[in-house]
N, CA, C and O atoms as CSV, one atom per row, in Angstrom:
chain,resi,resn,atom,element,x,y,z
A,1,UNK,N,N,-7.538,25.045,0.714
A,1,UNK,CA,C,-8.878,24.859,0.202
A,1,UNK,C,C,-9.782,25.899,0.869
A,1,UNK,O,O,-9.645,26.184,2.059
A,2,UNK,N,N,-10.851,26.547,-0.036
A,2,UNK,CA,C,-11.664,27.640,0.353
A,2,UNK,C,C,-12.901,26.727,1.234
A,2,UNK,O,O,-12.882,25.591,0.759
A,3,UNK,N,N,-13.562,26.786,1.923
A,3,UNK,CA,C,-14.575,26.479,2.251
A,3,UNK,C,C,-15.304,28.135,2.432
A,3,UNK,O,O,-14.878,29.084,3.091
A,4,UNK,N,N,-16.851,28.005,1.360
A,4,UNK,CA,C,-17.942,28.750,1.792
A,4,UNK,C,C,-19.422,28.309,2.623
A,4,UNK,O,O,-19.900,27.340,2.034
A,5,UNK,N,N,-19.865,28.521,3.229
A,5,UNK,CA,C,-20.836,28.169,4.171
A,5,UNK,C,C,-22.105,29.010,3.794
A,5,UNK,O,O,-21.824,30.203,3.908
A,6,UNK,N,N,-23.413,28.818,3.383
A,6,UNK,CA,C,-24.740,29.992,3.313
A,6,UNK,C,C,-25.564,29.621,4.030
A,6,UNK,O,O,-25.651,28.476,4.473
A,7,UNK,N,N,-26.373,30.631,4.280
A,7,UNK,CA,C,-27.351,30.349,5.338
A,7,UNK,C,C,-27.338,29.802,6.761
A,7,UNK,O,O,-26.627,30.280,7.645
A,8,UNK,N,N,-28.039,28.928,6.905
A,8,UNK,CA,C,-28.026,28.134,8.069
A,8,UNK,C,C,-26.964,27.196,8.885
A,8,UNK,O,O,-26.915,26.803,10.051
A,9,UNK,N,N,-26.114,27.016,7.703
A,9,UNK,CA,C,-24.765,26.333,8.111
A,9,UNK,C,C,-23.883,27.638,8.772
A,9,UNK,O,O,-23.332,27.566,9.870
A,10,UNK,N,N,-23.849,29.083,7.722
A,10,UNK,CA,C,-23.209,30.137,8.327
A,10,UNK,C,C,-23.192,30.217,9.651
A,10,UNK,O,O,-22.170,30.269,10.336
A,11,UNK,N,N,-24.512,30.230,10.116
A,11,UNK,CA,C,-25.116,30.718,11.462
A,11,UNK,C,C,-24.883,30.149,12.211
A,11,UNK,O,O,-24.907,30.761,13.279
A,12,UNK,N,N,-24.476,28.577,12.320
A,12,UNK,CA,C,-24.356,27.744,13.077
A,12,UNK,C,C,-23.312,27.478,13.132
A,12,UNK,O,O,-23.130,26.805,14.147
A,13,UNK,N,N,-21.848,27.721,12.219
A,13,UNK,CA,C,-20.579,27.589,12.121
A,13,UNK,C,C,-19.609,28.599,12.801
A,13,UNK,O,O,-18.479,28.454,13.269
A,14,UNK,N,N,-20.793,30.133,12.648
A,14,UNK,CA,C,-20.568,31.339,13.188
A,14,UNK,C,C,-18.995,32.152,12.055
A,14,UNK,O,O,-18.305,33.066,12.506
A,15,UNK,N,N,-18.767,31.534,10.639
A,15,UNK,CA,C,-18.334,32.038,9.519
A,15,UNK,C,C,-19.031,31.984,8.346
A,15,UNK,O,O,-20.187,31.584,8.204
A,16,UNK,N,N,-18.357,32.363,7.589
A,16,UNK,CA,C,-18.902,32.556,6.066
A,16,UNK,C,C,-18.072,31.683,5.163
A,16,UNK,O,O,-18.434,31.150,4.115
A,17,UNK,N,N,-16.983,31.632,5.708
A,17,UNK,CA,C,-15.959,31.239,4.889
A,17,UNK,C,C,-14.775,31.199,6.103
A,17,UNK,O,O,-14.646,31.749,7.197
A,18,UNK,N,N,-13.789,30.007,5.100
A,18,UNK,CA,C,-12.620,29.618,6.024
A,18,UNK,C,C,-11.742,29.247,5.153
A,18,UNK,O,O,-11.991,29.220,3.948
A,19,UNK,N,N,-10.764,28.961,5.594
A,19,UNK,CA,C,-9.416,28.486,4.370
A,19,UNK,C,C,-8.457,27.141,5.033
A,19,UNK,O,O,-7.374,27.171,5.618
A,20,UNK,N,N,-9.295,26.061,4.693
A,20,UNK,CA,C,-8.520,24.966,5.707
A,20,UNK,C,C,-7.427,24.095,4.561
A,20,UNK,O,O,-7.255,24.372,3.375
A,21,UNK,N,N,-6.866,23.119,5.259
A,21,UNK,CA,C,-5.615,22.543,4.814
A,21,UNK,C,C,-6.143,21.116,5.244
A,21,UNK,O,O,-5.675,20.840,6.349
A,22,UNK,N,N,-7.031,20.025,4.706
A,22,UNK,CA,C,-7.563,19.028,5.009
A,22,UNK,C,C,-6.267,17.898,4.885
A,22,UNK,O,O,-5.327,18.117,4.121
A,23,UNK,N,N,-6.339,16.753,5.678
A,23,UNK,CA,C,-5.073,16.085,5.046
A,23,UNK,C,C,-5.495,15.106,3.892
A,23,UNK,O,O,-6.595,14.619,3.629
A,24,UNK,N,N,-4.447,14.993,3.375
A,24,UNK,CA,C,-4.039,14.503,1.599
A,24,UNK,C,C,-5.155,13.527,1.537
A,24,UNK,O,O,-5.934,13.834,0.635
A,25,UNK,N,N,-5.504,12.453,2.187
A,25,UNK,CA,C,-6.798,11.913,2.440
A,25,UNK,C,C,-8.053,12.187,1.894
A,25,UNK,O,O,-8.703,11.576,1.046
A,26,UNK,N,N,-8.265,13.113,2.462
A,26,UNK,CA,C,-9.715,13.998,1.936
A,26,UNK,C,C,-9.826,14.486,0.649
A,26,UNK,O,O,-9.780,15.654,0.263
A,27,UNK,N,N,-10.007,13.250,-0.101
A,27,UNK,CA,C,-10.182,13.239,-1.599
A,27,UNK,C,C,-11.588,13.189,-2.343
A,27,UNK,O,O,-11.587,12.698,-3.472
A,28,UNK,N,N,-12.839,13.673,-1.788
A,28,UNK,CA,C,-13.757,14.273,-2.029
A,28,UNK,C,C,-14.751,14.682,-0.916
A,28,UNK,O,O,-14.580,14.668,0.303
A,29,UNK,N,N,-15.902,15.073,-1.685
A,29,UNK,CA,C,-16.755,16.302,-0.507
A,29,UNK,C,C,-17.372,15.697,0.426
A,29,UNK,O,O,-17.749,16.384,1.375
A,30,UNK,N,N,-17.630,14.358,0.426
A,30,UNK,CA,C,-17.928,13.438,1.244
A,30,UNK,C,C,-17.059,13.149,2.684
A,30,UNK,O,O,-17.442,13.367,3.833
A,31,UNK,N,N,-15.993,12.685,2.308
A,31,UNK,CA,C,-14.839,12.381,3.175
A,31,UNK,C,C,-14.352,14.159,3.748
A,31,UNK,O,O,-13.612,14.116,4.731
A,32,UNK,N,N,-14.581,15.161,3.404
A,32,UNK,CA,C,-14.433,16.775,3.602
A,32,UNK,C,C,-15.553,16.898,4.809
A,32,UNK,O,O,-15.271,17.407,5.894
A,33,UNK,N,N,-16.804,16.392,4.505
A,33,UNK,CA,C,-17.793,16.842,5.474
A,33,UNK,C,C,-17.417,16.232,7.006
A,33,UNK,O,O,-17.790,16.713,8.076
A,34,UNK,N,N,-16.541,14.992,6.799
A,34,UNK,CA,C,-16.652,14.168,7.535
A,34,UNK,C,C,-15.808,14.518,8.459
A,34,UNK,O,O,-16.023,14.412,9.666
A,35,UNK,N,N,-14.405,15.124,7.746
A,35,UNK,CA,C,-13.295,15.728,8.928
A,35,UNK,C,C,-13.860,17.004,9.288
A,35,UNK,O,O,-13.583,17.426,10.411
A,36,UNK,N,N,-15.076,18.136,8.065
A,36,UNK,CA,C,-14.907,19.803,9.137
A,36,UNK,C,C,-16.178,18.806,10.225
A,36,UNK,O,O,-15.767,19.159,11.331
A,37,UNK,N,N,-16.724,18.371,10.361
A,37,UNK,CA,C,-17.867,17.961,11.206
A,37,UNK,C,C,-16.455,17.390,13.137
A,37,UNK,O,O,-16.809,17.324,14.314
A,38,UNK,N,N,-15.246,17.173,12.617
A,38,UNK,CA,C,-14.174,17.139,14.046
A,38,UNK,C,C,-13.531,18.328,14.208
A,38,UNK,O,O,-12.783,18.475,15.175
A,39,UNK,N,N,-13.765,19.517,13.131
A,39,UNK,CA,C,-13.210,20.867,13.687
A,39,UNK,C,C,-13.385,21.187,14.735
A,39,UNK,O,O,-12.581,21.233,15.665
A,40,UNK,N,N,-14.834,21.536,14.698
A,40,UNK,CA,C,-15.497,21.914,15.943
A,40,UNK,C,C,-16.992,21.282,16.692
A,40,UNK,O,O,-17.692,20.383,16.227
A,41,UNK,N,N,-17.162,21.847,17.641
A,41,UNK,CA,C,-18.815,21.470,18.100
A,41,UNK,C,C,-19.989,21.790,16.871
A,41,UNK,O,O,-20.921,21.144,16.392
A,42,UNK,N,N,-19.505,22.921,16.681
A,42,UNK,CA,C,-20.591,24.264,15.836
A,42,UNK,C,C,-20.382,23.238,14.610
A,42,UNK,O,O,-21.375,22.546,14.389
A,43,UNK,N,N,-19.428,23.046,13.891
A,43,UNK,CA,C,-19.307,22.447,12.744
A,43,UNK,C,C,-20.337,21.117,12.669
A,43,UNK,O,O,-21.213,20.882,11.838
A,44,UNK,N,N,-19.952,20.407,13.731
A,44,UNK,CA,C,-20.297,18.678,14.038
A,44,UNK,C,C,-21.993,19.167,13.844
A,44,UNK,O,O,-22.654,18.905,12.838
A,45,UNK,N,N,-22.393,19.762,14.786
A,45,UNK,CA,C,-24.187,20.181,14.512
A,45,UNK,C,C,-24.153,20.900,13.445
A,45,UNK,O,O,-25.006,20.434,12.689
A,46,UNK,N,N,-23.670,21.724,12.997
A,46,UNK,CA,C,-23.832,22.413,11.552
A,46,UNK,C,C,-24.538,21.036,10.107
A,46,UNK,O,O,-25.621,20.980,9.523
A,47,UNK,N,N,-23.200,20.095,10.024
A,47,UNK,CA,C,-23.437,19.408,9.285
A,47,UNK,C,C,-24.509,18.279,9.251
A,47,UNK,O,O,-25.176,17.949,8.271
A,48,UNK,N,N,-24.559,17.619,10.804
A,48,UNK,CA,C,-25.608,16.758,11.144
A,48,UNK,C,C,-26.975,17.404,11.349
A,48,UNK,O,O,-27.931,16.671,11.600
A,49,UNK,N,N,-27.120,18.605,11.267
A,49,UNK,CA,C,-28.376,18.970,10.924
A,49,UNK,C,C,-28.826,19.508,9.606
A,49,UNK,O,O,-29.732,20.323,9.432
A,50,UNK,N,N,-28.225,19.057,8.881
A,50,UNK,CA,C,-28.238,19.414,7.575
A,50,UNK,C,C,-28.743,18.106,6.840
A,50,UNK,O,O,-27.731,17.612,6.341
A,51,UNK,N,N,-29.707,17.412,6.579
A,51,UNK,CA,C,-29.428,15.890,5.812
A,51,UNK,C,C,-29.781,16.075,4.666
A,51,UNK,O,O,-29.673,15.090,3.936
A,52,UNK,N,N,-30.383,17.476,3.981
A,52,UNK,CA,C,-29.980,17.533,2.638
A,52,UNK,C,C,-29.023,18.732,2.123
A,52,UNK,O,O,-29.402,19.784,1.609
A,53,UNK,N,N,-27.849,18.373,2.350
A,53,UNK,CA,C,-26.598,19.514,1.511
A,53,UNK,C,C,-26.768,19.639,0.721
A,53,UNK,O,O,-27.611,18.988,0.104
A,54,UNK,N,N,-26.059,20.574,0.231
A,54,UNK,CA,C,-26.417,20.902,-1.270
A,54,UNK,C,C,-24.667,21.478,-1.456
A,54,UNK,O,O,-24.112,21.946,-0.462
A,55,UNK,N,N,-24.144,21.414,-2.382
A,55,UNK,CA,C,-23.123,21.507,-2.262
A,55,UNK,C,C,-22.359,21.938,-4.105
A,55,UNK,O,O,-22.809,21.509,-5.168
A,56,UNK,N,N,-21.150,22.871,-3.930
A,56,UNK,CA,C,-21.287,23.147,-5.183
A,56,UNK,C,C,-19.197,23.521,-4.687
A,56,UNK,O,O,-18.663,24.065,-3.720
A,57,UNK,N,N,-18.518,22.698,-6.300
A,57,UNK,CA,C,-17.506,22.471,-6.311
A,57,UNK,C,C,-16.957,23.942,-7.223
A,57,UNK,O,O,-17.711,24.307,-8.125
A,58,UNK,N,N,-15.743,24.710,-6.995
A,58,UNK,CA,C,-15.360,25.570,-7.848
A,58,UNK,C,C,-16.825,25.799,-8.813
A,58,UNK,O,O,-16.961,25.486,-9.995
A,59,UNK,N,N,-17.747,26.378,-7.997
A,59,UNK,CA,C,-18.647,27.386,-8.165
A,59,UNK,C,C,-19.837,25.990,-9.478
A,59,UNK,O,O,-20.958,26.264,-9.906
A,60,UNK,N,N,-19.532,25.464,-9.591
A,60,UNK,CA,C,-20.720,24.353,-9.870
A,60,UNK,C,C,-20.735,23.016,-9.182
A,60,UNK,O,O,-19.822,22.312,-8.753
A,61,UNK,N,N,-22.593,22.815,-9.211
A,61,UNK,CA,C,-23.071,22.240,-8.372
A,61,UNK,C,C,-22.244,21.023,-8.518
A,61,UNK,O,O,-21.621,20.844,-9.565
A,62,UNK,N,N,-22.191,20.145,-7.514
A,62,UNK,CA,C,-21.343,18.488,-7.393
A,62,UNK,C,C,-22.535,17.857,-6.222
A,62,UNK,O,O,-23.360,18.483,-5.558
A,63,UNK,N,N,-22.245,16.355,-6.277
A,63,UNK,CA,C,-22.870,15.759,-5.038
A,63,UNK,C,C,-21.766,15.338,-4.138
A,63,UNK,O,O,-20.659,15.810,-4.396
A,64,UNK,N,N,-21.865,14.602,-3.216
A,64,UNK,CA,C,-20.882,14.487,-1.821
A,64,UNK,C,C,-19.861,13.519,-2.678
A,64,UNK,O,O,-18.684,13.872,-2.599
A,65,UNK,N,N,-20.098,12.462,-3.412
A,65,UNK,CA,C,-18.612,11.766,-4.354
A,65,UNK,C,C,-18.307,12.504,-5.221
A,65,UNK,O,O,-18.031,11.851,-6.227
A,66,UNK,N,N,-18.190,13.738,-5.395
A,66,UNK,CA,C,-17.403,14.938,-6.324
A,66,UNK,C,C,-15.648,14.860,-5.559
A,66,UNK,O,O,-15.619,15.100,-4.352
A,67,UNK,N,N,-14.695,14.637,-6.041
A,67,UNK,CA,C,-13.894,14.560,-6.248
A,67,UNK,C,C,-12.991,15.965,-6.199
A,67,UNK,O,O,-13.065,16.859,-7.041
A,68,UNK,N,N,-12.202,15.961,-5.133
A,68,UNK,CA,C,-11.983,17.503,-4.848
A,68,UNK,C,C,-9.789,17.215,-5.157
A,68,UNK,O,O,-9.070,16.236,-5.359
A,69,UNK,N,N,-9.578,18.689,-5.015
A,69,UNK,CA,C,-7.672,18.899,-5.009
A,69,UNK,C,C,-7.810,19.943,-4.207
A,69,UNK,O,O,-8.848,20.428,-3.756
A,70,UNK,N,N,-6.084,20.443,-3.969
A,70,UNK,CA,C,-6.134,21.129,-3.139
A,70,UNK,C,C,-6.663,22.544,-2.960
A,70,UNK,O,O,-6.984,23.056,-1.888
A,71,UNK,N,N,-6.701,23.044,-4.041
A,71,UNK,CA,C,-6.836,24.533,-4.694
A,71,UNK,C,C,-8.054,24.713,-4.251
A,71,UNK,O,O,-8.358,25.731,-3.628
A,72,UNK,N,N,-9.029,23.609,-4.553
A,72,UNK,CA,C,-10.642,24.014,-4.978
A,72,UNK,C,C,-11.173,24.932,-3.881
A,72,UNK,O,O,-10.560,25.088,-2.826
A,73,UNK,N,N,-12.393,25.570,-4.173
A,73,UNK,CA,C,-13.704,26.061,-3.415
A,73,UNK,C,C,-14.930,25.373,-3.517
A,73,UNK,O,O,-15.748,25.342,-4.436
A,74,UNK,N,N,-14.917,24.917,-2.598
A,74,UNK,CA,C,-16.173,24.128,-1.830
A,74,UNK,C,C,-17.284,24.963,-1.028
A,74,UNK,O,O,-16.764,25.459,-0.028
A,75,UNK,N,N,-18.555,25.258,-1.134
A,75,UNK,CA,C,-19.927,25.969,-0.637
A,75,UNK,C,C,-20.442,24.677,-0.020
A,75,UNK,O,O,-19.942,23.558,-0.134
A,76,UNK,N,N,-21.238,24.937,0.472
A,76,UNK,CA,C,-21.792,24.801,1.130
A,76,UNK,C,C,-23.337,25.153,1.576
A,76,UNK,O,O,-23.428,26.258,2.113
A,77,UNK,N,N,-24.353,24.549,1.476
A,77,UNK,CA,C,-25.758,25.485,1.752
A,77,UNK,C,C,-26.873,24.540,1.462
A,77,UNK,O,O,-26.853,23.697,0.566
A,78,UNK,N,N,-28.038,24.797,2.465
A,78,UNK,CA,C,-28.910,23.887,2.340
A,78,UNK,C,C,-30.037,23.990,1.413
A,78,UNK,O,O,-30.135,25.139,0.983
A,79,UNK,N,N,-30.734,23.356,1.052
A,79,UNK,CA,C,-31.913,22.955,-0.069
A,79,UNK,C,C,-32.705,24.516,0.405
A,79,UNK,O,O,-32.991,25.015,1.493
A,80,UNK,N,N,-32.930,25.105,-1.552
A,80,UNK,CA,C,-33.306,26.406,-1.422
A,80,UNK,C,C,-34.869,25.724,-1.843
A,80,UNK,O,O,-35.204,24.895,-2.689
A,81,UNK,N,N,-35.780,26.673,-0.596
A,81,UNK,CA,C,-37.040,26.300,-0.227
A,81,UNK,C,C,-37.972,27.470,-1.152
A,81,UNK,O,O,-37.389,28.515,-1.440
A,82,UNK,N,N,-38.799,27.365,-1.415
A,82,UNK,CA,C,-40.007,28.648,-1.951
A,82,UNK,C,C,-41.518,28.542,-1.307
A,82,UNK,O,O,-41.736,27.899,-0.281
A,83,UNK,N,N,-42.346,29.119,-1.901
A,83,UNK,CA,C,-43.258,29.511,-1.693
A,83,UNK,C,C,-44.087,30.170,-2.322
A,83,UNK,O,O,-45.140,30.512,-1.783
């Protein structure tokens, strides 16, 4: 599984992207956030400072009960702000 990361999650994950192997379990983006958040430190604050994800499945948008397989690409990135 692809994981992409933008912005602020990047910075704080210290990648862009990764290519993990979640176990068979992790059957959507919900239950996904929940194991990369035990990867690492960087990850665990990455995600818990994030409380609105935004999140987008094989390149369209999904919410956290989006329903993932093994293949997919999963992003990652927080609420785009303006002005």
């Amino acid at each position: 599984m692809k994981i992409v990361y933008f912005a602020g999650l990047r910075r704080r994950i210290g990648v862009g992207e990764e290519i993990v192997e979640p176990p068979a379990a992790i059957n959507s983006v919900e239950a996904l956030v929940a194991w990369l958040k035990t990867r690492s430190p960087a990850h665990k604050s990455a995600f818990e400072g994030c409380s609105k994800l935004m999140v987008a499945v094989n390149q369209e948008y999904a919410d956290l009960n989006a329903k993932l397989a093994a293949g997919d690409e999963v992003a990652f990135f927080p609420p785009v702000t303006g002005g």
